[in-house]
C-alpha positions as CSV (number, residue, x, y, z in Angstrom):
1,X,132.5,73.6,182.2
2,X,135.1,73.6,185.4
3,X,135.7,77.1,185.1
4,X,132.1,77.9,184.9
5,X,131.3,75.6,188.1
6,X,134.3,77.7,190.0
7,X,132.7,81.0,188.8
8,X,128.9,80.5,190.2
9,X,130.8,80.8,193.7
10,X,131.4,84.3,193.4
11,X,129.6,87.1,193.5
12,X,128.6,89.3,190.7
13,X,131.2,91.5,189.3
14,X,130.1,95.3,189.5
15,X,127.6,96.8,187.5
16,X,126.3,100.3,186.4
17,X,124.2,100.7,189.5
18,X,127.7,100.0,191.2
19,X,129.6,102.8,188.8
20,X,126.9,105.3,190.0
21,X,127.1,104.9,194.0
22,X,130.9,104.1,194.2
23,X,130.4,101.3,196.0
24,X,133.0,98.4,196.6
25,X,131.8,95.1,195.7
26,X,134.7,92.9,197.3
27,X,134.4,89.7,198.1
28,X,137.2,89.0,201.2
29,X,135.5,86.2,203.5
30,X,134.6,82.4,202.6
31,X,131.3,81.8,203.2
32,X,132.1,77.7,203.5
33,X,132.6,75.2,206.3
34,X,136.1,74.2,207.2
35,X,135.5,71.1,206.1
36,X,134.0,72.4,202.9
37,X,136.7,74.6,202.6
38,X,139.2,71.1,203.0
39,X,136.9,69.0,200.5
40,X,137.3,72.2,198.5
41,X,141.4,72.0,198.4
42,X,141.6,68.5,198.9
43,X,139.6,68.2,195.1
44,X,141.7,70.7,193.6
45,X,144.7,67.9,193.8
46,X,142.8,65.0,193.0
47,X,141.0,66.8,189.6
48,X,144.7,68.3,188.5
49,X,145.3,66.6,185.1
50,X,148.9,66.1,185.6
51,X,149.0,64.8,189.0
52,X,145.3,63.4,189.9
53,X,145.9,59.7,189.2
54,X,149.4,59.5,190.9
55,X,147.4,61.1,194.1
56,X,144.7,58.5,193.8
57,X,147.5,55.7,193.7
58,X,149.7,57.0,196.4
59,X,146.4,57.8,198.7
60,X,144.8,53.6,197.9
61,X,148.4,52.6,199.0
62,X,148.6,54.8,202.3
63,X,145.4,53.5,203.3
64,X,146.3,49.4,202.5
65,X,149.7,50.2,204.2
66,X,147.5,51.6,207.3
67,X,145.3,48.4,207.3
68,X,147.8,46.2,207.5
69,X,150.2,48.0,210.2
70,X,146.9,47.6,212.3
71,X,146.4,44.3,211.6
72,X,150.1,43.7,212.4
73,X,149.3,45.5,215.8
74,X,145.9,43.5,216.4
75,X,147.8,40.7,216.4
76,X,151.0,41.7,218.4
77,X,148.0,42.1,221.1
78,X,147.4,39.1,221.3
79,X,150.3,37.6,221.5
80,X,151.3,39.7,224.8
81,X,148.3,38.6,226.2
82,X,149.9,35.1,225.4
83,X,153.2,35.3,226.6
84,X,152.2,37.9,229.8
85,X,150.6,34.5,230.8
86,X,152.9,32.1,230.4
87,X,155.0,34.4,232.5
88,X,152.7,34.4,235.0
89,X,151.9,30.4,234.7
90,X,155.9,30.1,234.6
91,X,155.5,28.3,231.4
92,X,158.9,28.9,229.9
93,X,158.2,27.0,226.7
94,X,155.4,29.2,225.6
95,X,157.2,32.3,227.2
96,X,160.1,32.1,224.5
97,X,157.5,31.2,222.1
98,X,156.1,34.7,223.0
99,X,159.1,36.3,222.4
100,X,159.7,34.5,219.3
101,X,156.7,36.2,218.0
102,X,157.1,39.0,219.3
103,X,160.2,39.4,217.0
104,X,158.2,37.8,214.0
105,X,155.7,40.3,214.7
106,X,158.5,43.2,214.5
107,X,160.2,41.7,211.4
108,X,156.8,41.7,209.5
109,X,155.7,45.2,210.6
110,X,159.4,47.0,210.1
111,X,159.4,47.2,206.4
112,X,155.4,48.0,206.3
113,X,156.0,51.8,208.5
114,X,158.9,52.3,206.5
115,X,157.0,52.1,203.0
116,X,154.3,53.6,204.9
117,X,156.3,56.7,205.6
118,X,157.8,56.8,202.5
119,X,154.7,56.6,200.4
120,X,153.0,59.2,202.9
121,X,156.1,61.3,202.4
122,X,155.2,61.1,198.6
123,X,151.7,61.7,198.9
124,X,152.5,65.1,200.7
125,X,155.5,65.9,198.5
126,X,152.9,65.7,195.3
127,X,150.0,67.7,197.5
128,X,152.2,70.5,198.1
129,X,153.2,70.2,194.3
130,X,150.2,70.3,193.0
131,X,148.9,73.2,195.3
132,X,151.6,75.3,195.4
133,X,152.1,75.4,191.5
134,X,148.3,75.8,191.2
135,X,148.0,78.8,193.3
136,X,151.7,80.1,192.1
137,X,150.7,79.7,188.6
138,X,147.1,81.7,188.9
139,X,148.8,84.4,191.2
140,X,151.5,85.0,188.4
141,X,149.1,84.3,185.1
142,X,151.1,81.3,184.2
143,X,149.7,80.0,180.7
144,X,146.9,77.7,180.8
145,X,146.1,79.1,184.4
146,X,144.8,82.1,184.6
147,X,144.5,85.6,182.4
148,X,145.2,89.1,183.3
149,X,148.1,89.6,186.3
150,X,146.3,88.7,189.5
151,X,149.2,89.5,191.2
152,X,148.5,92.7,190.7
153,X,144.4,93.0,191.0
154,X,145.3,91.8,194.5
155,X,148.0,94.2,195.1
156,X,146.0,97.4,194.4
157,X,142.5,96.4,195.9
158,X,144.4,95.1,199.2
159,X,141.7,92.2,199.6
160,X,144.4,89.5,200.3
161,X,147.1,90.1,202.9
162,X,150.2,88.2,202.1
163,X,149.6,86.3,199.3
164,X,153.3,85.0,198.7
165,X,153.0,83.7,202.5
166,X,149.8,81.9,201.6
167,X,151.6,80.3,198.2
168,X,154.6,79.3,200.0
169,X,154.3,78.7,203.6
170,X,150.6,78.1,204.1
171,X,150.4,75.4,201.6
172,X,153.4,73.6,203.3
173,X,151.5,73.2,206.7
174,X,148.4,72.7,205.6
175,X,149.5,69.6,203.4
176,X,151.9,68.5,206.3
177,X,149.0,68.8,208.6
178,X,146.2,67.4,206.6
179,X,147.9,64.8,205.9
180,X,149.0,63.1,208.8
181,X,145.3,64.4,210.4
182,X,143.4,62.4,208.0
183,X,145.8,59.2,208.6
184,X,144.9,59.1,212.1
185,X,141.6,59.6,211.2
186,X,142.1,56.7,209.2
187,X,144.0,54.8,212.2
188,X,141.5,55.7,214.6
189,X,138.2,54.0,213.3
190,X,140.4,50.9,212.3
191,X,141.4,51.0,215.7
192,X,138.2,51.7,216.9
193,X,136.7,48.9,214.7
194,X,139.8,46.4,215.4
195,X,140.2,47.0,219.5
196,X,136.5,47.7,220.6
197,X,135.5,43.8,219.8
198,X,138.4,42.8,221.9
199,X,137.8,44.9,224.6
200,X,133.9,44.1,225.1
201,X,134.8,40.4,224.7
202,X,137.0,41.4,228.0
203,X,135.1,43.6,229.9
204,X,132.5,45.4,228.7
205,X,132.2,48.2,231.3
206,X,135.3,48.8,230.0
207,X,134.4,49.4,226.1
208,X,131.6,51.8,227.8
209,X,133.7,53.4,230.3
210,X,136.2,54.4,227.6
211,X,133.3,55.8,225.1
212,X,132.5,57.8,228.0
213,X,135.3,58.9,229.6
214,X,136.8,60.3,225.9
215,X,133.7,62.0,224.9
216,X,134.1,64.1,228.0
217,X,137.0,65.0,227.4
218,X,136.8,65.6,224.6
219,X,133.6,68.5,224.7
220,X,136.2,69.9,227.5
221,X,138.8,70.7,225.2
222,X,136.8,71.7,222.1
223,X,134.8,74.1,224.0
224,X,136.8,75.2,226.7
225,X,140.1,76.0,224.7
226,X,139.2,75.0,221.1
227,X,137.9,78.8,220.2
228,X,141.0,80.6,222.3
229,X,143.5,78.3,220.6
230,X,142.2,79.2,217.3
231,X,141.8,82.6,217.6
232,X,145.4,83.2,219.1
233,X,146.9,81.1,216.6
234,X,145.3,83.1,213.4
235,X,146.4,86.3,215.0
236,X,149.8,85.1,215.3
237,X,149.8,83.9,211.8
238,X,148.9,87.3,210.0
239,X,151.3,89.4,212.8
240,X,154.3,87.3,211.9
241,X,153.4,87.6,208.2
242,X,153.2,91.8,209.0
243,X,156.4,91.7,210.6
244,X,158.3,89.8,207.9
245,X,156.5,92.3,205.3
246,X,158.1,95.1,207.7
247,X,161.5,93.9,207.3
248,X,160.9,93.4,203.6
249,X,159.9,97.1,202.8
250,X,163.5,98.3,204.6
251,X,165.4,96.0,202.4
252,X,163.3,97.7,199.0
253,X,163.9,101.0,199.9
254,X,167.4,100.5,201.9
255,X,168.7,103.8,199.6
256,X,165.2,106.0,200.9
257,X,165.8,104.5,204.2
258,X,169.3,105.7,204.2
259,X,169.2,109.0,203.1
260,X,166.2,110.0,205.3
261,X,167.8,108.4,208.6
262,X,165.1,106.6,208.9
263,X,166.4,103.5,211.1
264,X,165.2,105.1,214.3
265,X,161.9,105.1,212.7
266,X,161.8,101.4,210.9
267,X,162.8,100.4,214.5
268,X,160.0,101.9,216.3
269,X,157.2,100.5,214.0
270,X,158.9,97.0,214.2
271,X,159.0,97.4,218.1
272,X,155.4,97.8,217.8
273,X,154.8,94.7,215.7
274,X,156.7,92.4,217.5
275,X,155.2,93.8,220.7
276,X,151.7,93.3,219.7
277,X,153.0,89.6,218.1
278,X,154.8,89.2,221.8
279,X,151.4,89.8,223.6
280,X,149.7,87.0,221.5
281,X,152.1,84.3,222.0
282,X,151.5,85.6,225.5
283,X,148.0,85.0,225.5
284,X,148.5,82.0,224.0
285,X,151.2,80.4,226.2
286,X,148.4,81.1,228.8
287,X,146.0,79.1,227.0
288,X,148.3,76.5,225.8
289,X,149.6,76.1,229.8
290,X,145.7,75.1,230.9
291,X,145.0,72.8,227.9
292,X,148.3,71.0,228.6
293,X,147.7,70.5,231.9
294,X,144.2,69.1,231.6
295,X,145.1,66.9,228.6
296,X,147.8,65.3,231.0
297,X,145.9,65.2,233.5
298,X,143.4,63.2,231.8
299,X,145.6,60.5,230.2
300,X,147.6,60.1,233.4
301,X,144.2,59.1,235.2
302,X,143.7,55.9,232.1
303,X,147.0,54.1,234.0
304,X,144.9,52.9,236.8
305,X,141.4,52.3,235.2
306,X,142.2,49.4,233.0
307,X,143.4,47.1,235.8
308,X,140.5,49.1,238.0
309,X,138.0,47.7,235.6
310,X,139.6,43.9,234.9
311,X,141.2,43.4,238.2
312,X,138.3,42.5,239.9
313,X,137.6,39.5,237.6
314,X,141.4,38.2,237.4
315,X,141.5,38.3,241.7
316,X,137.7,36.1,241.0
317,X,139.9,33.7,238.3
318,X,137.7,34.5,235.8
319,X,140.5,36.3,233.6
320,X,144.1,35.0,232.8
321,X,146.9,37.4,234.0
322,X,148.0,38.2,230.3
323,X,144.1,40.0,230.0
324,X,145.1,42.6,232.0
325,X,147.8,43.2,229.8
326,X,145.8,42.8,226.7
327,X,142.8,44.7,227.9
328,X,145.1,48.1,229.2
329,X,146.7,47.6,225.5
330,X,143.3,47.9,223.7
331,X,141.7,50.4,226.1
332,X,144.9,52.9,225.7
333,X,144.7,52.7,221.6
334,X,140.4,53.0,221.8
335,X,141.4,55.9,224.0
336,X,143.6,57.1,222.1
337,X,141.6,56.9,219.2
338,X,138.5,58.8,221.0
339,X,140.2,61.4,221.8
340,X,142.2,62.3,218.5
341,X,140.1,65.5,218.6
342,X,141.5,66.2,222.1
343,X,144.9,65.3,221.5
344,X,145.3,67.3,218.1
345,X,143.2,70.3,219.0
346,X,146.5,72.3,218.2
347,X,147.0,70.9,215.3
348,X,143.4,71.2,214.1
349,X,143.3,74.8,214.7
350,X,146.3,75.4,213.1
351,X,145.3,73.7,209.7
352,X,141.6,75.5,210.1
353,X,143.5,79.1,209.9
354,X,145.4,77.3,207.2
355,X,142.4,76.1,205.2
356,X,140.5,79.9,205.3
357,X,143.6,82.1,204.4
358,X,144.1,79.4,201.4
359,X,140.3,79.3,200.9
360,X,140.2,83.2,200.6
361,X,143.5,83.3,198.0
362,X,141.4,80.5,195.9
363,X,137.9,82.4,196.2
364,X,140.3,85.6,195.1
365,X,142.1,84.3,192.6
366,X,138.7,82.9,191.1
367,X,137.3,86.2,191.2
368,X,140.4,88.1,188.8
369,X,139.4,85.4,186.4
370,X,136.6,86.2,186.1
371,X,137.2,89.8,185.6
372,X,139.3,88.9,183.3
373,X,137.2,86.7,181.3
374,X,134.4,89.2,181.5
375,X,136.6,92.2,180.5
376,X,136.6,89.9,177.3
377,X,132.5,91.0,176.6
378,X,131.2,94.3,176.0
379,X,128.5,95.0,178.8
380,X,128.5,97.5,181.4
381,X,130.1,95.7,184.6
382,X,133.8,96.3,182.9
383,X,135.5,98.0,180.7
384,X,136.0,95.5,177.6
385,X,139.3,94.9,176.0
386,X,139.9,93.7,172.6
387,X,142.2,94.1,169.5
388,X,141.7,96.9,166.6
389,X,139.7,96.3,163.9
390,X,141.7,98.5,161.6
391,X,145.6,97.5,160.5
392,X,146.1,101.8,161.1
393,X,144.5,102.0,164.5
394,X,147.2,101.5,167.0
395,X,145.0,102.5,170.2
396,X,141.3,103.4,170.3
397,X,139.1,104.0,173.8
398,X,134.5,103.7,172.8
399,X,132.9,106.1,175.8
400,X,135.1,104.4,178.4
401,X,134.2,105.2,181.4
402,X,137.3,104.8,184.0
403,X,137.1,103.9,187.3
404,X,139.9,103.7,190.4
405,X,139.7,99.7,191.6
406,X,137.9,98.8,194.6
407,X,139.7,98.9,197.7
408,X,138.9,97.8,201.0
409,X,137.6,100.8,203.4
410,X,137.8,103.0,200.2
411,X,135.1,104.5,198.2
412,X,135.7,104.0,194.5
413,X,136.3,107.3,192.5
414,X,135.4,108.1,188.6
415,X,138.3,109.1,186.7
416,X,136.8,110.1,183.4
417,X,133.3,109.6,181.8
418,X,132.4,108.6,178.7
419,X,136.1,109.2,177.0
420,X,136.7,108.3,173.1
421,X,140.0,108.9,171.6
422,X,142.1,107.3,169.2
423,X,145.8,107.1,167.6
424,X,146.8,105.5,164.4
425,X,150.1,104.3,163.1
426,X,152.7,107.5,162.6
427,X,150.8,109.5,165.4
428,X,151.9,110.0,169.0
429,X,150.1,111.0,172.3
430,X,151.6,112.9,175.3
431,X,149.4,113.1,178.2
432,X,150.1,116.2,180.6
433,X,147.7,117.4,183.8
434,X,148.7,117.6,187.4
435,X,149.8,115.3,189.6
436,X,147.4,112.8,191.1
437,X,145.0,113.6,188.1
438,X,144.9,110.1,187.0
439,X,147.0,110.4,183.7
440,X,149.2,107.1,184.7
441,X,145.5,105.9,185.2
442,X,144.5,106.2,181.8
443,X,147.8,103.9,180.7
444,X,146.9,101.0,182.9
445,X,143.9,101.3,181.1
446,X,145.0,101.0,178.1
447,X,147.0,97.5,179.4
448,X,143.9,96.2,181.3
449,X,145.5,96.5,184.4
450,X,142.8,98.7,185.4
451,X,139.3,97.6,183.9
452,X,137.0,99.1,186.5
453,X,133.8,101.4,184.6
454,X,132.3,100.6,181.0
455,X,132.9,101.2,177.5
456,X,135.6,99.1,175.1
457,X,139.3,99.7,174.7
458,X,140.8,98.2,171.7
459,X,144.3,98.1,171.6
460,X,146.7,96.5,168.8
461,X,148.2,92.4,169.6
462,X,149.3,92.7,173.1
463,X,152.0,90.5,171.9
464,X,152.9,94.3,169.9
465,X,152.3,96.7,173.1
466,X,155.6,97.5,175.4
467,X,155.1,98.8,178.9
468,X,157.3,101.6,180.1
469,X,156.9,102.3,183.6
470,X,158.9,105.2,185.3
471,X,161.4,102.4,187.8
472,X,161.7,99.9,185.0
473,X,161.7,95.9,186.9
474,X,164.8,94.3,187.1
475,X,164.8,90.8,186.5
476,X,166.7,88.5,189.0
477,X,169.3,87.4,186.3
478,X,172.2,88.4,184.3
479,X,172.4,91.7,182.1
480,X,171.2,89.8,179.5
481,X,168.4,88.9,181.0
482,X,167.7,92.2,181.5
483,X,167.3,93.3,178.2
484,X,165.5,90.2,177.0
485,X,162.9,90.3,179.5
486,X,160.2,89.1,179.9
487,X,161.3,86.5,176.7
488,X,163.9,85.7,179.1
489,X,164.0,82.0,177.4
490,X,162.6,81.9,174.3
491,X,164.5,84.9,172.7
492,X,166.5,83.7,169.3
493,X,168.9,87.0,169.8
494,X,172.3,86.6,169.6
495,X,175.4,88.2,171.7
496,X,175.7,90.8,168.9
497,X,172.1,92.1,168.8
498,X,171.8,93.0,172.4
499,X,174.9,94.7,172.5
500,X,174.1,97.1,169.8
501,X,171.0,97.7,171.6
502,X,172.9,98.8,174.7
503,X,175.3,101.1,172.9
504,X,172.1,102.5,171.1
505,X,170.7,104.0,174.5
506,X,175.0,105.0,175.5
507,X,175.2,102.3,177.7
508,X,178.1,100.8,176.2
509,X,180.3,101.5,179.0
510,X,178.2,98.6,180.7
511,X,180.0,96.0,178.1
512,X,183.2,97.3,179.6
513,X,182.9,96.3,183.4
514,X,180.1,93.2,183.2
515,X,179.4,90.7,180.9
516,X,176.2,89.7,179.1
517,X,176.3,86.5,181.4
518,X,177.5,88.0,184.9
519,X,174.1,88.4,187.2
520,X,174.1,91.5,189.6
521,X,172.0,93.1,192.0
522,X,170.8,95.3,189.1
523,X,168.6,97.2,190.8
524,X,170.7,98.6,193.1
525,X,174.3,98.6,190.8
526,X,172.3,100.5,187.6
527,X,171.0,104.2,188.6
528,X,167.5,105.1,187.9
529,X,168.4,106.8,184.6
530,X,170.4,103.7,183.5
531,X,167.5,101.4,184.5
532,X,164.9,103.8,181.7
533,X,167.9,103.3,179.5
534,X,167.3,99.5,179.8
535,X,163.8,99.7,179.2
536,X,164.1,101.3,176.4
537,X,166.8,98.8,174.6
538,X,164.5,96.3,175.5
539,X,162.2,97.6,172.9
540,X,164.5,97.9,170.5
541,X,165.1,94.1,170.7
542,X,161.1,93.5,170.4
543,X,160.6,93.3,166.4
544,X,156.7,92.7,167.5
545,X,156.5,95.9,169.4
546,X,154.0,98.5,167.7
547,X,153.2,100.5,170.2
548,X,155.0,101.9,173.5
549,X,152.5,103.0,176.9
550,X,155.5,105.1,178.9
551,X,154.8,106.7,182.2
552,X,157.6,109.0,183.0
553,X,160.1,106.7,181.1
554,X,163.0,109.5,180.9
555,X,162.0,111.0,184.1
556,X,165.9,110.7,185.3
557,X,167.1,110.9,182.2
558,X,169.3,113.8,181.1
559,X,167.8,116.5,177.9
560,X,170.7,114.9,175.8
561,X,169.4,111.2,176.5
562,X,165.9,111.9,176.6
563,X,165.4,113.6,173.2
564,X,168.0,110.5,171.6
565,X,165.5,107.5,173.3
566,X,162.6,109.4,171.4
567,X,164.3,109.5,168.3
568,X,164.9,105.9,168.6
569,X,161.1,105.6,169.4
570,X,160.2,107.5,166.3
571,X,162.2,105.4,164.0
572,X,161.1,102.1,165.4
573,X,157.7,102.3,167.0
574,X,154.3,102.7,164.6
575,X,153.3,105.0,167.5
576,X,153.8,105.6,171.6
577,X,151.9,107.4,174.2
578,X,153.8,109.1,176.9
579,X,152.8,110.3,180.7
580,X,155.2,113.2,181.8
581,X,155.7,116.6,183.4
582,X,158.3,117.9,181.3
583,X,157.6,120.7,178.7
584,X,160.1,119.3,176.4
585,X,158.6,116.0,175.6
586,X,156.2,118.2,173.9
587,X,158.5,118.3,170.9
588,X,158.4,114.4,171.0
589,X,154.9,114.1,170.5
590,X,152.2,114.8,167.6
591,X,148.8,115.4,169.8
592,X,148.1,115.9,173.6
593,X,145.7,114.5,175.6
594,X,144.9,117.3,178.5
595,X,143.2,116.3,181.6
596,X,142.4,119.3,183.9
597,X,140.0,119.4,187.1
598,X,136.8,121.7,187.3
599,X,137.5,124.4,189.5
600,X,137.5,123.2,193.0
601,X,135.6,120.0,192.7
602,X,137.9,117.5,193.2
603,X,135.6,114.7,193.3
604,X,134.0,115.3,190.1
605,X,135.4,113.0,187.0
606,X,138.5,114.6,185.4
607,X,137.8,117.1,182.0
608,X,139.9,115.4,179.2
609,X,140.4,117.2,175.9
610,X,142.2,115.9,172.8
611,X,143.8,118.1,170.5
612,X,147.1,118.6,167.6
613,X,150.4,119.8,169.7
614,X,150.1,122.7,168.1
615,X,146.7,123.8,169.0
616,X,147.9,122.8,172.3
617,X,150.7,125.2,172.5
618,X,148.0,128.1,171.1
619,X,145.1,127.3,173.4
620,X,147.6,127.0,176.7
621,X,150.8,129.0,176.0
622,X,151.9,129.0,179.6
623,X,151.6,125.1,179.3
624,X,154.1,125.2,176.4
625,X,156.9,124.1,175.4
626,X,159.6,127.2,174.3
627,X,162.9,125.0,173.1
């Protein structure tokens, strides 16, 4: 019932009227209210099943630990009132008495901000907790989260700029923000509630002097540097993130970098980041400069008004001396209260960009489980995914009609139309065309990666498909992590397993200067040819595996190699299909899957034809392979 509640927020996914005008039905801005946005978030820790009651506890004790610290403070008011005028009566009995209570006052009131710190520290500890591992476990398609691999819907359709940013460092502030923001929202209407009766009692052109005095200040600030502040501090937000991402890039293609001399070139585009991120803390500081001064300026004028507006009646002896004292005490904290909006404006727009960048990851994140969920049903929004009906089909696509994702300022583009093909146990497919065709296209496909058109794909377990992308990922780990992945933890293979597996794809020589244990930079230490070879003995040590997707898995592979990881395919696998330029894999492979353009109309959807290698090799012999 939750998920249907979160999926009535989004809009519709994209249907056949969408397919035929390649239109680009993204959904990027929130539509809400900060504050709905915040009640939004603030309900996603409270309903979490593992962590809602402990928030409900924490917050009930935050707020009795707030009532009391005010109370404590109600009453150190009036007992400076109390000993101010024995001071000024020259009543030394009642004086120490003062003090004496005074230091009651701070022995009571001690222990109570430190548990209330403590248990706020907590509260904020399990916020970001719950958040963070929320959002985390969604982006990454954590079980019992989320389906699919958002992580990469959002990578190719470019609808969500800096999503680890959000997870990690927007989630921080906003719960260290929020936090303290709605305690001293808290503090201020207990104040407000606590201090106003004492100050009317006093004076009460004071109580009204104060009401107005803070609500003019405060419609100053809010509308005279509220939207700057705001606006300055989201642009600085998304040009550090760019930055950072800048820097990132160099350090993932440092080898690229390298050979091309590129430095000069990585320097000038960072120049031109940080300039323009220069210029808005520019801006800013400008901004910043004039709300600082008239925020000073305004509490330095509340010194004097106090004793303006009590004085008159203490030189008439209608007030004790210790009033004055009492009555600047509880027109500063009623002040101080008013004018929470004026004093945190900073702070308040800082959480606000906070709120909509974590608002937009939510809505986004919501919207990739839906896709998912609906690529579940057969309809004409998405292309359906499901499992083969038949033990001998390995891989079978009903008149799917494929479609390149939706990307922001990008049309959407028809790859094929209407495309039905199959491959059963014992058969395998090589899929040849030019580059840019969309033949890697057609494998993402196949994985649901990319479920943009109609029609069905049924594919055996998923549990039983292996992935074979041309750069293989190299797991942060040790070499036998590596070859384990991703059953990094749960693998029952022993020592002696995995090393057979390496020496199967020659890379025994690995076994000879690193142990299984010993983590390395992988990436970087194993070449590109190495890195397919690792792939590969990662399917070896996948008894489930059925089925292999490869795009350009040998690409760096020598003839010699190449032709000994297919045999070790053959042997293993019920069946594979393959993505590559090379002739000779031709000789690896039972039927071809030929996608070719017609004439000069590139727009138009790709021509596909099926057909045995060796009608293949008859029908194009300048296409064929001649071993």
């Amino acid at each position: 019932r939750r998920d249907e509640e979160e999926m009535t927020m989004l809009p519709k996914v994209m249907g056949k009227e969408d397919l035929e005008m390649g239109t680009t039905p993204l959904a990027t801005e929130a539509s809400s209210s900060v504050l709905g946005a915040s009640m939004m978030l603030a309900s996603m820790f409270f309903r979490d099943s593992l962590r809602g009651r402990r928030a409900i506890a924490l917050s009930i004790s935050v707020f009795v630990l707030l009532l009391l610290e005010i109370g404590a403070v109600l009453y150190y008011s009036d007992v400076q009132k109390n000993y101010m005028t024995a001071l000024q009566q020259k009543n030394e009995e009642a004086f120490y008495h003062g003090l004496w209570m005074v230091a009651a006052v701070i022995v009571f009131i001690s222990p109570i901000i430190a548990l209330h710190e403590y248990t706020s520290g907590l509260l904020k500890m399990t916020f970001r907790e719950s958040l963070t591992k929320r959002f985390a476990g969604t982006y990454l398609a954590a079980p019992k989260y989320a389906e699919g691999n958002p992580f990469y819907r959002l990578t190719i359709t470019g609808e969500i700029d800096n999503p680890d940013q959000r997870i990690c460092q927007d989630v921080q502030d906003f719960v260290h923000i929020a936090v303290h923001l709605v305690q001293d929202v808290v503090r201020t209407f207990l104040n407000i509630f606590g201090f106003a009766a004492v100050l009317y009692s006093i004076s009460p052109a004071a109580c009204v002097g104060v009401l107005l005095y803070s609500i003019t200040g405060t419609l100053v600030a809010t509308t005279g540097f509220g939207p700057l502040i705001g606006f300055y501090q989201l642009e600085r937000v998304k040009q550090e993130a760019n930055l950072r991402y800048d820097l990132i890039r160099v350090r993932e293609n440092a080898e690229s970098v390298a050979f091309f001399e590129g430095g000069a070139a990585e320097w000038s585009k960072f120049t031109s980041l940080f300039d323009g991120l220069l210029n808005t803390v520019y801006r800013s500081i400008i901004v910043a400069s004039g709300f600082g001064m008239f925020n000073r300026s305004f509490h330095w004028a509340t010194f004097a008004i106090p004793a303006l507006l009590v004085g008159p009646a203490y030189l008439k002896g209608e007030v004790q001396f210790g009033v004055i004292s009492q009555a600047s005490m509880a027109f500063n904290i009623i002040l101080g209260a008013l004018t929470l909006i004026m004093d945190k404006l900073e702070s308040l727009t800082d959480v606000a960009v906070r709120i909509r960048r974590l608002e937009d990851l939510e809505l986004a994140l919501r919207r990739c489980k839906n896709e998912a969920m609906q690529r579940r049903r057969p309809g004409n929004f998405s292309i359906a995914s499901s499992e083969t009906t038949h033990s001998e089909d390995l891989l079978r696509f009903n008149e799917v009609t494929l479609c390149t994702p939706p990307r922001v300022g990008m049309r959407q583009q028809t790859l094929c139309q209407e495309l039905t093909l199959g491959l059963k146990a014992g058969e395998s497919l090589l899929i040849v065309g030019e580059s840019g065709i969309g033949k890697s296209s057609l494998l993402r496909c196949c994985a649901g990666l990319w479920s943009d058109g109609c029609g069905e794909v049924q594919l055996c377990p998923r549990r039983s498909v292996f992935f074979m992308p041309q750069k293989p990922y190299m797991f942060l780990g040790s070499l036998k992590d590596q070859l384990l992945y991703p059953n990094v933890k749960d693998s029952l293979l022993g020592d002696g397993e995995i090393e057979h597996a390496l020496r199967q794809v020659n890379l025994h020589h690995l076994l000879e200067q690193h142990s299984l244990e010993e983590s390395k930079e992988w990436s970087s230490l194993l070449s590109l040819g190495q890195q397919q070879r690792i792939n590969f003995a990662r399917v070896l040590l996948r008894p489930d595996t059925q089925i292999a997707l490869i795009d350009e898995g040998t690409s760096a592979c020598d003839p010699g190699n190449e032709a000994l990881l297919y045999r070790l395919l053959r042997e293993r696998l019920a069946g594979y299909v393959s993505v590559g330029h090379r002739p000779a894999l031709q000789q690896f492979h039972s039927h071809v899957l030929y996608l070719h353009r017609h004439g000069d109309m590139p727009n138009e959807p790709t021509k596909i034809e099926q057909m045995t290698m060796q009608e293949f090799q008859r029908r194009y012999p300048s296409l064929a392979f001649h071993g």
